[in-house]
C-alpha positions in Angstrom: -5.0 8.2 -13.6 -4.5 8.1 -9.6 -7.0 5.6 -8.3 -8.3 5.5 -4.8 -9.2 2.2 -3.8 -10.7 1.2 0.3 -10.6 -2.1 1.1 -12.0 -3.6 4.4 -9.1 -3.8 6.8 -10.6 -3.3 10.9 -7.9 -0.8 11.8 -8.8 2.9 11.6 -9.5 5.0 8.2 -6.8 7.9 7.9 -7.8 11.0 6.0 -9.0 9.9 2.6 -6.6 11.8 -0.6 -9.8 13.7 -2.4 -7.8 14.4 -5.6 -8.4 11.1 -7.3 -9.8 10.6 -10.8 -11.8 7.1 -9.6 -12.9 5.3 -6.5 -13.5 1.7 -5.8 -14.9 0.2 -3.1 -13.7 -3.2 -1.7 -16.0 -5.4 0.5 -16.8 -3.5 3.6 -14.8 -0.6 2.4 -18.1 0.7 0.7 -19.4 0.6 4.1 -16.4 2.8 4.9 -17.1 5.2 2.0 -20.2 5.5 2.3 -19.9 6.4 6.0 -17.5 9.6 5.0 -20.0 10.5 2.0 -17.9 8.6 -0.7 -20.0 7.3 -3.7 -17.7 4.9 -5.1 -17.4 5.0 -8.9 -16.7 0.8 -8.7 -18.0 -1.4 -5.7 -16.4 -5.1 -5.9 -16.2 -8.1 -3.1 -17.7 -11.2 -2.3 -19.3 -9.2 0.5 -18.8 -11.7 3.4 -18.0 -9.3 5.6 -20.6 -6.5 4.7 -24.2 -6.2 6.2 -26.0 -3.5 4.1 -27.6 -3.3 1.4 -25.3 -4.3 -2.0 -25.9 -2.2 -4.9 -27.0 -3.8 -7.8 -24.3 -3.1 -9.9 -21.8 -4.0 -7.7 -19.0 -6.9 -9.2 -19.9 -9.7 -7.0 -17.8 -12.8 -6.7 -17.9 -15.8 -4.9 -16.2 -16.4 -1.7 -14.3 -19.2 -2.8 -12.1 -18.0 -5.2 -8.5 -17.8 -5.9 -8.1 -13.9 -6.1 -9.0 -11.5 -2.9 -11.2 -9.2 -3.4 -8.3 -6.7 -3.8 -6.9 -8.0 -6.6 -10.2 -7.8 -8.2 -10.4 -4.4 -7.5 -6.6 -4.0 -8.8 -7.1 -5.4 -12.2 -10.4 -3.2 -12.2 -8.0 -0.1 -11.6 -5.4 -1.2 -14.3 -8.4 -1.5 -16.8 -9.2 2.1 -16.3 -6.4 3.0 -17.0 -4.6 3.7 -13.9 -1.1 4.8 -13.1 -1.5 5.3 -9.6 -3.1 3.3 -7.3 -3.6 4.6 -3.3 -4.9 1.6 -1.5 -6.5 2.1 1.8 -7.4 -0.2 4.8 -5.4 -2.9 3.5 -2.8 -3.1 6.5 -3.7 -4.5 9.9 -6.6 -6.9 10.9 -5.9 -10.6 10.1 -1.6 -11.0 9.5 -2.2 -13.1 6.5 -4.3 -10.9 4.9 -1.6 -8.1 5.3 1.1 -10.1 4.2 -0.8 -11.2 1.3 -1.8 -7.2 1.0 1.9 -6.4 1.1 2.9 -9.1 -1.6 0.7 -7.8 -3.7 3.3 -4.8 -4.0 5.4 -6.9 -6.5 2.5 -7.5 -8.8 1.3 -3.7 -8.9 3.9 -1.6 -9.0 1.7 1.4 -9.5 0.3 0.6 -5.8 1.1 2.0 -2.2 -0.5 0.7 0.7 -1.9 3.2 3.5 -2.6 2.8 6.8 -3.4 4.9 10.2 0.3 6.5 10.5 2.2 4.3 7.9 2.8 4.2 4.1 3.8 0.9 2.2 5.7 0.5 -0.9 7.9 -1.5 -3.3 11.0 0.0 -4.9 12.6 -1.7 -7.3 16.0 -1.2 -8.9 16.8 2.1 -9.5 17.4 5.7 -7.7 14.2 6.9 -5.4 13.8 10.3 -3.6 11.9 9.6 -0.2 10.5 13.2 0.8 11.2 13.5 4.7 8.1 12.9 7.5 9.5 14.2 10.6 6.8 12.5 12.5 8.0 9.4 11.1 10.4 6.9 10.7 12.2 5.4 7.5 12.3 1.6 7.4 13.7 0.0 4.6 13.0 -4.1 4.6 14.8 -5.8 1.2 12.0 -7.7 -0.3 13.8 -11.4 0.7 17.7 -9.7 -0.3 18.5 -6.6 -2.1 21.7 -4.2 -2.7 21.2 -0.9 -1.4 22.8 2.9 -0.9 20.7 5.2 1.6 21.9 8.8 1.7 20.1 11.7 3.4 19.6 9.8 6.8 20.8 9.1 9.9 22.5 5.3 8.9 23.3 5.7 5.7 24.5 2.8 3.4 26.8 2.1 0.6 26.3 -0.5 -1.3 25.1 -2.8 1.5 23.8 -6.3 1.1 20.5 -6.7 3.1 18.4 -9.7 4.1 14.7 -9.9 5.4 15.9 -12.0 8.0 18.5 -8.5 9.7 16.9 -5.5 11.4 19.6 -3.4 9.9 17.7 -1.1 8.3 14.5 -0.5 10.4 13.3 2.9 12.1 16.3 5.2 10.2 15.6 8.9 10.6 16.2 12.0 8.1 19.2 13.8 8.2 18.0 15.8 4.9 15.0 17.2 2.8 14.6 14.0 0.8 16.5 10.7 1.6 17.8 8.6 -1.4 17.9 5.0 -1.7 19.7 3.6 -4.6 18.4 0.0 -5.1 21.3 -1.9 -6.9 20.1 -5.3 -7.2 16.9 -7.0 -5.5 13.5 -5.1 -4.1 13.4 -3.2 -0.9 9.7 -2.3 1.0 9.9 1.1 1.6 7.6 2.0 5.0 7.0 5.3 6.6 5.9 4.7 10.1 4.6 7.1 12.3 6.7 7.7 15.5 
């Protein structure tokens, strides 16, 4: 089940995927949604920062809480059942929001993080084909240190150690239809940023 979910980051909304099987709103994303003429199957949030009018079955929370409001609507995705989840507005805005955003990645596999012009995942151990964006760029960042072969690009790897810390594999480029990153040991965010 592919899940679109819109949370309440202030950068701007890219084009939302229409061939989803559920929708949740996060916060102010429902704000967002209903703005593009979304009616959200799930609305969720502590609704600090929304100023309309909450719908009465919304899940409200408390602000003080030890979950976001994303993960709330996360665990609301996996109990429907889905296998996909397409996050949106969850990059940009407050940096440790975003990081926290991004570190959810390891938690929900099943997740990928959009944003105006970039695409955020987590690959974990294992072969993955990374279809080529020639308006963008390939940036591979181990998640702390990871093992990794890149073929199908324009620095390719073999069986390179990586560390957060080393901007060795930032803004590669496509030298083929579909790039291939072999993760040997350790987690690697996988970004596509727009040029």
């Amino acid at each position: 089940m592919r899940v679109l979910i819109v949370a309440a980051s202030p950068s701007p909304v890219p084009s939302l995927p229409d061939d989803v099987d559920y929708v949740i709103a996060v916060d102010w994303g429902y704000a967002t949604l209903l703005a593009q003429g979304i009616e959200p199957n799930l609305v969720v949030g502590d609704f600090d920062s929304f100023t309309g009018v909450v719908p009465d079955e919304a899940l409200r929370y408390p602000s003080e809480k030890d979950v976001t409001d994303l993960e709330i609507a996360l665990e609301a995705a996996r109990g429907h059942g889905a296998d996909e989840m397409l996050v949106y507005w969850a990059l940009g805005g407050r940096l440790d929001m975003t990081l926290g955003n991004i570190g959810l990645l390891e938690a929900y596999p099943e997740m990928c993080l959009y944003a105006d012009g970039q695409i955020v995942s987590l690959a974990r151990e294992g072969r993955h084909a990374l279809a080529r964006r020639d308006d963008h760029y390939l940036s591979l960042i181990p998640w702390k240190r990871a093992n990794v072969t890149i073929r199908g690009v324009k620095y390719p790897l073999d069986r390179h150690d990586v560390v957060s810390h080393e901007a060795l594999t930032i803004s590669n480029e496509w030298d083929a239809k579909t790039a291939e990153l072999v993760v040997h040991d350790g987690m690697v965010l996988v970004l596509y940023v727009k040029k």
